[in-house]
VOGU-3710 file (C-alpha; in Angstrom, 3 decimals, decimal comma):
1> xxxxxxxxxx> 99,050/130,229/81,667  99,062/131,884/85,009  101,560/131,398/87,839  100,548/131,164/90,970  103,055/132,322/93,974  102,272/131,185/97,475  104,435/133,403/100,178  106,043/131,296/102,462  104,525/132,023/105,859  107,046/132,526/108,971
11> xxxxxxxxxx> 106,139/130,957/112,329  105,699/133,881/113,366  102,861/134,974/111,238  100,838/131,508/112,057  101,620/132,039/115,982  99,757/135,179/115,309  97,037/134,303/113,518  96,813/131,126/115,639  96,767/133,080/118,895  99,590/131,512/120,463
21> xxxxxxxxxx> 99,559/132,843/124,644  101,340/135,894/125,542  101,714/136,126/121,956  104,462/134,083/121,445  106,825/136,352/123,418  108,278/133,425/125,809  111,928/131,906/125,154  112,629/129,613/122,635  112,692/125,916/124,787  115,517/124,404/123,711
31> xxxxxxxxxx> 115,276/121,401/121,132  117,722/118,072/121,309  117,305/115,704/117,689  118,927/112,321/118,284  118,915/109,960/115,347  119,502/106,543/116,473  119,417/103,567/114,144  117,738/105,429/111,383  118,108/106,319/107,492  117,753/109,757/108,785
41> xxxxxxxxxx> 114,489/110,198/106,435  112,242/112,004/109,055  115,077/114,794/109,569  115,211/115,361/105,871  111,275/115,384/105,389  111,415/118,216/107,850  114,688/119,947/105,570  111,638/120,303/103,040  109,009/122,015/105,572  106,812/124,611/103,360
51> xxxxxxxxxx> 104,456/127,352/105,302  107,013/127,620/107,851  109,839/126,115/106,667  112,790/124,687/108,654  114,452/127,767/108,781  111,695/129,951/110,318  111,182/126,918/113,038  114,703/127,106/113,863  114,445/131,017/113,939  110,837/131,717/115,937
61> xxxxxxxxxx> 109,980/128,121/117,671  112,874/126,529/118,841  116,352/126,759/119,941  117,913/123,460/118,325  121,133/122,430/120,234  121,640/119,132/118,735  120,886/117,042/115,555  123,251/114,603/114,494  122,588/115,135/110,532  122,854/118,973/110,734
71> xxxxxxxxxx> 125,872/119,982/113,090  128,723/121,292/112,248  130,176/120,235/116,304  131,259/116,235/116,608  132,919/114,253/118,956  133,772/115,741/122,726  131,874/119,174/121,479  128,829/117,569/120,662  128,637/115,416/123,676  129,004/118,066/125,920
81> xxxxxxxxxx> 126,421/120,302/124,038  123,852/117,195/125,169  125,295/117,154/128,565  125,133/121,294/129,241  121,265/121,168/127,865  120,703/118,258/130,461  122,195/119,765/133,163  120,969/123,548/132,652  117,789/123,446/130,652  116,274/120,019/132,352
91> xxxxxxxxxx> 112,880/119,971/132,493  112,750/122,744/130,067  113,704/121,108/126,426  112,218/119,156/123,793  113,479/115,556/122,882  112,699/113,877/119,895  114,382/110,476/118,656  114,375/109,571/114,927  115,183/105,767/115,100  115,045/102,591/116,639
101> xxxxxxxxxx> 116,645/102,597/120,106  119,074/98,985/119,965  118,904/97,316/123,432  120,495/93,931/122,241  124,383/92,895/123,910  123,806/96,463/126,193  122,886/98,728/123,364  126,310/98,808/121,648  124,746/98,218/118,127  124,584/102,353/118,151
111> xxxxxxxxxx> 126,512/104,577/119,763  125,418/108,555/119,708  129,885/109,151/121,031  131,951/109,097/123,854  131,876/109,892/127,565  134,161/110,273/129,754  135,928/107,973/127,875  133,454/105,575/127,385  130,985/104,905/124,426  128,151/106,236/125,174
121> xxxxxxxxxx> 125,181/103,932/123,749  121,737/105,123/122,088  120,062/103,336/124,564  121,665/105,176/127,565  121,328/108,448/125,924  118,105/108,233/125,216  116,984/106,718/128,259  118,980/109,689/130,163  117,865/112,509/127,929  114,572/111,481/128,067
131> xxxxxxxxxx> 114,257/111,240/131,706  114,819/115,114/132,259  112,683/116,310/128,866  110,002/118,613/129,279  108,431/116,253/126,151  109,529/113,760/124,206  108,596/112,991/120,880  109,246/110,126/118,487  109,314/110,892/114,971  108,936/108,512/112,172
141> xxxxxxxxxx> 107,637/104,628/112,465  110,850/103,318/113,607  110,662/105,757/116,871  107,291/105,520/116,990  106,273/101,381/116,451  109,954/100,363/116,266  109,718/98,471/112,367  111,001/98,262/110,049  114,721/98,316/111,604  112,875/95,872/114,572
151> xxxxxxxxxx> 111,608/93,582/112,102  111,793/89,891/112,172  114,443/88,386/113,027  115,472/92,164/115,399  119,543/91,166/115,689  119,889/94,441/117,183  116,753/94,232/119,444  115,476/97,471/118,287  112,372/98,724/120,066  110,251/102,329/120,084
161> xxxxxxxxxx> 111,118/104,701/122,388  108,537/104,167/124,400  109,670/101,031/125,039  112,830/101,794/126,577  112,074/105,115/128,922  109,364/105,660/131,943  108,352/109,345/130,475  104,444/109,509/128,493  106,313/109,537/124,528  104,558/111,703/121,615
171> xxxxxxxxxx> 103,883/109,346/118,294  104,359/110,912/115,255  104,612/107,779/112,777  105,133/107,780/109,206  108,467/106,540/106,685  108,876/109,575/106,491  106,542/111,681/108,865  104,923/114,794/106,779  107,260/117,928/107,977  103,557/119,329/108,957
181> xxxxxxxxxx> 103,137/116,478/111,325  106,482/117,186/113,099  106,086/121,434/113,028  102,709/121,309/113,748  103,521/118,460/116,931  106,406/120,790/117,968  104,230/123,643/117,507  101,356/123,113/119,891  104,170/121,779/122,455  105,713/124,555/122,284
191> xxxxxxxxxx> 102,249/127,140/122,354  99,687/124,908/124,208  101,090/122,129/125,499  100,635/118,347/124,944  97,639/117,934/121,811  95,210/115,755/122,344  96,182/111,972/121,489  94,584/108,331/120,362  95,033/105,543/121,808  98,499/105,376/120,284
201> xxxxxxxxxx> 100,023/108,587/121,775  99,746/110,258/118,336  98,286/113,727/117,280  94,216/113,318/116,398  93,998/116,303/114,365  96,609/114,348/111,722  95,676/110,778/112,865  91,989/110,881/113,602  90,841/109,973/110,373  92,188/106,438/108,083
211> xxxxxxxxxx> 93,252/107,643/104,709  90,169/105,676/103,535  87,910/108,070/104,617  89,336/110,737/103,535  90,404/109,384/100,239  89,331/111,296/96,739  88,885/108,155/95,301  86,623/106,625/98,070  83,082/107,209/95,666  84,992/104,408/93,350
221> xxxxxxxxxx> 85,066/101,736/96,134  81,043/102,803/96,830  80,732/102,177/93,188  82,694/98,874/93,022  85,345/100,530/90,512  88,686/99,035/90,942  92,075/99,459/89,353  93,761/96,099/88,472  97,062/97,811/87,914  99,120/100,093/89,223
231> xxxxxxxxxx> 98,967/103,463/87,491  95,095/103,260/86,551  92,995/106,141/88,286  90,430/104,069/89,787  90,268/102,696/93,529  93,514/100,896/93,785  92,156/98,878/97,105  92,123/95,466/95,306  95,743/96,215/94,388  96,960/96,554/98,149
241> xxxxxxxxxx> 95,920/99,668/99,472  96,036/99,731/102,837  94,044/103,155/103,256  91,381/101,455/104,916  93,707/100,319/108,227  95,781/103,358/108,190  95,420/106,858/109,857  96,878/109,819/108,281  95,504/112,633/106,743  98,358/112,335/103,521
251> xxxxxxxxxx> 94,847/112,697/101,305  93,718/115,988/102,341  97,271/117,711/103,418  99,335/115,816/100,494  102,848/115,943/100,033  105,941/117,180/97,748  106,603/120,283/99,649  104,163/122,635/98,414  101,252/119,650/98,901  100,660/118,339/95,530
261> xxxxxxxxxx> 100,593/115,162/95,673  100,349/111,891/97,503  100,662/108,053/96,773  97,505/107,301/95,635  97,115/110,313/93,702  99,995/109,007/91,763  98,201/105,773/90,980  100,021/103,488/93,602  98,598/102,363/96,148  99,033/103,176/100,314
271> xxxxxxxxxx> 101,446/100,848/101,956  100,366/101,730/105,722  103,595/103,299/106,521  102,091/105,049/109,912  100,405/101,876/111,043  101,765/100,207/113,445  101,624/97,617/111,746  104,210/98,478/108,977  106,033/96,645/107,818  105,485/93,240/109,109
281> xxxxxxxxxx> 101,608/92,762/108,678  101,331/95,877/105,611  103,437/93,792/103,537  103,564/92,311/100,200  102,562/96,134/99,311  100,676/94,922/96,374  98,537/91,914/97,736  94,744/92,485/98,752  93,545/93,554/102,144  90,990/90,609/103,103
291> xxxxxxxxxx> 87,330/90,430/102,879  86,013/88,669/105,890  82,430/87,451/105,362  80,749/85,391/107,874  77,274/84,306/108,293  74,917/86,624/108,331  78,152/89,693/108,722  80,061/91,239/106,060  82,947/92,481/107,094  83,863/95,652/104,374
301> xxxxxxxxxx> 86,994/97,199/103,992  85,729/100,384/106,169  84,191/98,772/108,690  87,678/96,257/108,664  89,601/100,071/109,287  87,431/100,647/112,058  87,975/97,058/113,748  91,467/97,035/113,307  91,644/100,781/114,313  90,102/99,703/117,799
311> xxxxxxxxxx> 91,876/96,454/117,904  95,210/98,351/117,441  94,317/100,929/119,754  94,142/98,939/122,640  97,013/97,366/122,162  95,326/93,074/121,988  95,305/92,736/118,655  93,233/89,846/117,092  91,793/88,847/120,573  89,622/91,894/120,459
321> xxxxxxxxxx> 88,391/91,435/116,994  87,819/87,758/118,002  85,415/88,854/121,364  83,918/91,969/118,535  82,402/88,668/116,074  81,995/86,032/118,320  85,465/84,689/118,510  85,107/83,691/114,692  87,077/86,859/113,221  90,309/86,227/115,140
331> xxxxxxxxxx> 90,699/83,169/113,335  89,814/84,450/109,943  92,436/87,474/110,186  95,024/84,719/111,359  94,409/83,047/107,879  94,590/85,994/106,298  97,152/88,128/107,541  99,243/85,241/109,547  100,171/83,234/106,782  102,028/85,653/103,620
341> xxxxxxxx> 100,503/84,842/100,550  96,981/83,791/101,676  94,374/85,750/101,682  90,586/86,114/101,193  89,942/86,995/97,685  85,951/88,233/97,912  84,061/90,116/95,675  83,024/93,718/97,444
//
């Protein structure tokens, strides 16, 4: 049986090949990491980066000055790190926030240390840091849509990023985000500038498409083939797939470092976790995504990705599918998605 090696390729190498301007020769822009309230997934995704990996970012894209997860500095040190890149480098570095930013009883349900005595709060530091970023990027769902640590009933008050600061905020959703996604994000920041975005601030060429579309298993929903289990190889979109509502290119890039792999390709289905709807409205995981058939309209699951895509993307929700079907569609998603455990069970 042969073995096949793949090289690892420096940053270097693709800014080359890529053609990044004046050849990548510029400094380094500095890079600030603040984890917030977070499980600190989307910082480990990135630990296991392939083609660069984490260490050639750190050595030929950025110069990172501050991650939470990965310092060795704490307490006064660190602090001061933030406030020296602030005060030296504003205008010039890179933000991104992993996390829900608490605003609930002043933001003192997460503190990133202390300041001049004082506690300083996630809230205020990312509000402050933001304000003098050259870009600022949220990274992973909670940053990005601000669930699931904002979920129902929200204690904390947890909101995305963009909720909280004035500056334009870069979306790169997912629980975890793809360490391509993040590299590649950081990457054209970095060579080009700002990539071009949806509707939801996030990256098009790794958001354009719904996994649905791009989905190696799509010719078995054309076909009407359907797994009624988890773990069989057919379409698993009558199980609770919710490819057909969610955009991320997970089919075609894939995952488990050297991209082998993705959910669906290990028999279980998609559970949205880039939408901005996760987790509230992507959940029970394993329950149907509604039919909605009306007369003379049939409402399939792509066409469904594409109305919920829009709806989503301008930010009214079901009032816009309501005005796309003549008011009647709003009221059929309410049934469906409003009320857990209810939902449309048509034949394709």
């Amino acid at each position: 049986m042969k073995t096949i090696v793949r090289r690892r390729r420096p940053m270097r190498t693709l800014r080359a090949r890529h053609g990044a301007p004046d050849g990548g020769k510029r400094g380094k822009p500095p890079l600030i990491w603040l984890e917030t309230n977070t499980c600190h997934g989307n910082i480990l995704s990135l630990l296991n980066a392939h083609h660069p990996d984490f260490g050639s970012m750190m050595q030929d894209l950025v110069d990172i000055h501050y991650t939470n997860t990965l310092m060795a500095a704490q307490g006064e040190p660190a602090v001061k790190t933030l406030e020296r890149v602030m005060t030296e480098r504003a205008g010039a570095y890179i933000l991104v926030v992993e996390g829900t930013v608490p605003t609930a009883a002043g933001g003192r349900y997460a503190f990133i240390g202390s300041r001049n005595g004082q506690p300083w709060t996630a809230l205020d530091a990312v509000v402050e840091l933001a304000g003098r970023a050259k870009y600022v990027v949220a990274v992973g769902s909670c940053a990005a849509w601000g669930l699931p640590f904002g979920a129902r009933p929200n204690p904390t008050g947890s909101k995305p990023v963009s909720a909280v600061v004035d500056t334009p905020v870069i979306n790169v959703p997912g629980c975890p985000a793809h360490p391509d996604w993040i590299i590649g994000t950081l990457a054209h920041l970095v060579w080009y500038g700002v990539p071009e975005l949806d509707a939801q601030n996030r990256p098009v060429v790794f958001y354009g498409e719904t996994i649905h579309n791009l989905c190696q298993r799509r010719h078995y929903f054309e076909s009407g083939i359907f797994a009624k289990e988890v773990g069989e190889p057919w379409c698993l979109y009558k199980i609770g797939c919710k490819g057909p509502v969610t955009y991320a290119d997970c089919p075609s890039r894939q995952w488990c470092g050297e991209h082998l792999n993705w959910p669906v390709g290990a028999n279980t289905p998609c559970i949205g976790c880039t939408s901005p709807e996760f987790l509230e409205r992507t959940a029970p995981f394993f329950e149907r995504l509604p039919d909605v058939q009306l007369p003379g309209v049939r409402l399939r699951a792509n066409q469904v990705g594409l109305a919920t895509g829009i709806a989503s993307a301008l930010g009214i929700g079901f009032h816009l599918a309501g005005n796309l079907l003549t008011g009647r569609l709003q009221k059929e998603w309410r049934k469906a998605l409003g009320k857990k455990g209810k939902v449309f069970r048509l034949k394709k």
